[in-house]
N, C-alpha and C positions, 0 to 999 in steps of 0.2 A: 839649779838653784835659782837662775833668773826667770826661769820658766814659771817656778813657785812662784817668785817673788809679783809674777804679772799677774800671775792666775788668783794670786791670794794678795793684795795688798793692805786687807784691813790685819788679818792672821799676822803677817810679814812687821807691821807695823808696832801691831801690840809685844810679837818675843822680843822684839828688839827695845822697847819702852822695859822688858823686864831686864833681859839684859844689862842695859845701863842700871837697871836701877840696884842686881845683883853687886855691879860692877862698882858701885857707890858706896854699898853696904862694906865692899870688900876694904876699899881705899878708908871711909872710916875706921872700922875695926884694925884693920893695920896702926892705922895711928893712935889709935886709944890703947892697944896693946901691945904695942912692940915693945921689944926686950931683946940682947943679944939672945936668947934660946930660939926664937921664931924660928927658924933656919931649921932647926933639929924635927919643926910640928905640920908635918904635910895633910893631916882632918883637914884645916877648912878648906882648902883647893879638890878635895876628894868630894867633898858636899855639893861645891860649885858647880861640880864639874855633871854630879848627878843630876842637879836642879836644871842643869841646862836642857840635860836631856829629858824631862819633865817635860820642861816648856816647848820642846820640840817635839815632844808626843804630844803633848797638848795643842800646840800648833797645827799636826798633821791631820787630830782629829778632828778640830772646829775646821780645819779646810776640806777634809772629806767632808765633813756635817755639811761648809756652805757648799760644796760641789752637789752631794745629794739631794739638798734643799733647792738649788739651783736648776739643776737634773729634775728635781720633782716638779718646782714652779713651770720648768720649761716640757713636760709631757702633759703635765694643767694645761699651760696656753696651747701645746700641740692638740689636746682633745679639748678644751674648749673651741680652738678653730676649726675641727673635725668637726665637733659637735655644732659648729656655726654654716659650717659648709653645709652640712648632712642637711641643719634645719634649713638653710636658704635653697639648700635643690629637694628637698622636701615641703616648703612652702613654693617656689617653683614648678614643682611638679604639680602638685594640687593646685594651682595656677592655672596651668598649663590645661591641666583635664578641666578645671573647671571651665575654659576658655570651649575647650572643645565640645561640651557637655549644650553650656548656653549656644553655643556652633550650631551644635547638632538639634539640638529643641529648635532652635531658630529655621535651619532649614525642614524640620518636618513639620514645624507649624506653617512655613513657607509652601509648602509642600504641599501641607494639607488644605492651607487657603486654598491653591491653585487647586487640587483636585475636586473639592467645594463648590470653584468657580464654576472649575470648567462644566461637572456634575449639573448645577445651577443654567450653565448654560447651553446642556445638551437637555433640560428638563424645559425649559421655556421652547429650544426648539422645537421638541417634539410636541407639547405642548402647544405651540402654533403650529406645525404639521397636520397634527391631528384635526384643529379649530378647522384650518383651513380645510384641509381632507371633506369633514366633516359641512362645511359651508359648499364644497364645491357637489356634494351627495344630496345636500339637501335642494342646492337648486336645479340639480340635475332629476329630482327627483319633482320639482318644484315644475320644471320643465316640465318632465312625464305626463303626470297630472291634467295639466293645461293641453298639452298636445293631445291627450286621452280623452279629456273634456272636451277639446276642438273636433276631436273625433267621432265619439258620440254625438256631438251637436250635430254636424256637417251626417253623420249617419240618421241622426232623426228627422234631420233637413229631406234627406233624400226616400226616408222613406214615406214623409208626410209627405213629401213631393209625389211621389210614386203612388199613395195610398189615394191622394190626389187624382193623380191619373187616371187612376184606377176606375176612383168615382166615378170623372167627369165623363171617363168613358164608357162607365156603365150606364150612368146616364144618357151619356148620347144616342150611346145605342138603344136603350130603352125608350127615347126621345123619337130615335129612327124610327123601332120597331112598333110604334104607337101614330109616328106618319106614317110609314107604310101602311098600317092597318086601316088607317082613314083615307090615306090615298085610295084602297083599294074600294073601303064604304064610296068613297065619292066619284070613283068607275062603276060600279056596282050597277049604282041610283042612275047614274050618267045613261047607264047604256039600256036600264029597265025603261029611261023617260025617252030613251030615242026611237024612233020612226023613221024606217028603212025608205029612205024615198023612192017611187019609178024609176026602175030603167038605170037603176045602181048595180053595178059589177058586186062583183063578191072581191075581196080581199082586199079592200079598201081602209085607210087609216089614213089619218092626222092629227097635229100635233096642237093641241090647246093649250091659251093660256086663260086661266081662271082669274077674276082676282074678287075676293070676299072682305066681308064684312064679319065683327064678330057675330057668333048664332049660326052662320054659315049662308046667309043670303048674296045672292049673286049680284055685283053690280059693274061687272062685263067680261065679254068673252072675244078672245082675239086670237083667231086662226095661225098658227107661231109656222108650219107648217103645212101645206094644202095638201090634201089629198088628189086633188090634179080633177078632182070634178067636185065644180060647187054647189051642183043641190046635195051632194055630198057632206062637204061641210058645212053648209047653209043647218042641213037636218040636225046635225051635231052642236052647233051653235045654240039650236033652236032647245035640242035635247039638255044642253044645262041648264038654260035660263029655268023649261019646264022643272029639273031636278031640283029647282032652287025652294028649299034653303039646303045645301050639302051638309054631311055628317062632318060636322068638326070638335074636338077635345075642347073643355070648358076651360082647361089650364092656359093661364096668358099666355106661358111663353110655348106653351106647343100651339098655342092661336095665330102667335106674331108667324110662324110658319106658312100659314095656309092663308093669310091674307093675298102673296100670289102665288098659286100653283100651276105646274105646267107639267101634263102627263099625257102620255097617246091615245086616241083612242080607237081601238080595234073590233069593233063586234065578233070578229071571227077567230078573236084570239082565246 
């Protein structure tokens, strides 16, 4: 009964407002109608007695109705906090991913920078590798070149040098072989204009020296050598001056030659 009475005190409150008010109804009527016969007429205590239990179903109802209205309010708030929880770790959770989501963009764009960078700056290296490669080919090649050109110059040096040589040696020798040949014109002449003097041995020689003029005219003769008898050389001396003018080249510089000559002279050679 007190159990009710906590569980329900609006219910509790109202049968008990009916109650007294039955209770009032009863106390009047008593007194509007009493008469010695009351005693004999038990109806209205039978009415009472139903009306109460009325009110006591009716009590029991509206306290089940507020139990279940209670019950209902109270599985409302239980799924509404369900429903509050569900959405806050369901906005949480989309949180959460979203957190990881922007994370994850972040580090592949992170990512991507760095591989970009790096990329960018294995492309500039190589990039200078190459330059450089390419710079160190070109003056190696720049080198080559020059050195080939030193080459060839230093080879055309040597063979102008040589082609040179060549010349001047052919000319010498042709220079020689053009005194010889007049050397031998001016033995020739020498020995045609000499006169074997008395009482000269045979196999007699010595050694002149001539010296001329250009045209070939003699203007003196100097025994370089004696034959060891001087009408000997005396004849010989005597034999150039008569030879004079000797056979000599019209070319200056084979003249500058024979300006002084010194050759032997042998009749018996």
């Amino acid at each position: 009964m007190w159990r009710f009475v906590r569980e329900n005190p609006r219910a509790f409150s109202a049968a008990l407002l009916v109650h007294l008010a039955l209770l009032l109804l009863l106390v009047v009527s008593l007194d509007w109608n009493f008469s010695p016969s009351l005693a004999n007429k038990p109806a209205p205590v039978h009415a009472i007695a139903i009306d109460a239990r009325k009110l006591d179903a009716q009590a029991e109802k509206r306290r089940k109705a507020e139990q279940a209205r209670r019950k209902a309010e109270a599985e409302k708030k239980r799924k509404a906090e369900q429903a509050r929880r569900k959405a806050e770790a369901e906005k949480k959770r989309k949180a959460e991913q979203a957190r990881r989501k922007a994370e994850a963009e972040k580090k592949r764009k992170a990512e991507q920078a760095r591989r970009k960078a790096e990329a960018e700056k294995k492309r500039k290296a190589e990039q200078a590798r190459r330059k450089a490669e390419a710079e160190k080919r070109r003056k190696a090649e720049q080198a080559r070149r020059k050195a080939e050109a030193q080459r060839r110059q230093a080879e055309l040096k040597r063979q102008l040098a040589e082609e040179k040589a060549r010349l001047e040696a052919e000319r010498r020798a042709a220079m020689q072989r053009v005194v010889d040949r007049y050397g031998l014109y001016i033995k020739e002449k020498v020995q045609r204009s000499w006169i074997r003097p008395a009482g000269s041995g045979a196999r007699l020689s010595c050694v002149v020296e001539v010296r001329l003029i250009p045209g070939g005219e003699v203007v003196n003769v100097r025994i370089v050598r004696s034959s060891g008898n001087a009408a000997f050389d005396r004849s010989v001396e005597a034999a150039v001056f008569r030879a004079s003018p000797l056979p000599v080249p019209d070319e200056p510089d084979l003249m500058n030659q024979f300006r002084s000559i010194t050759f032997e002279f042998n009749p018996d050679s």
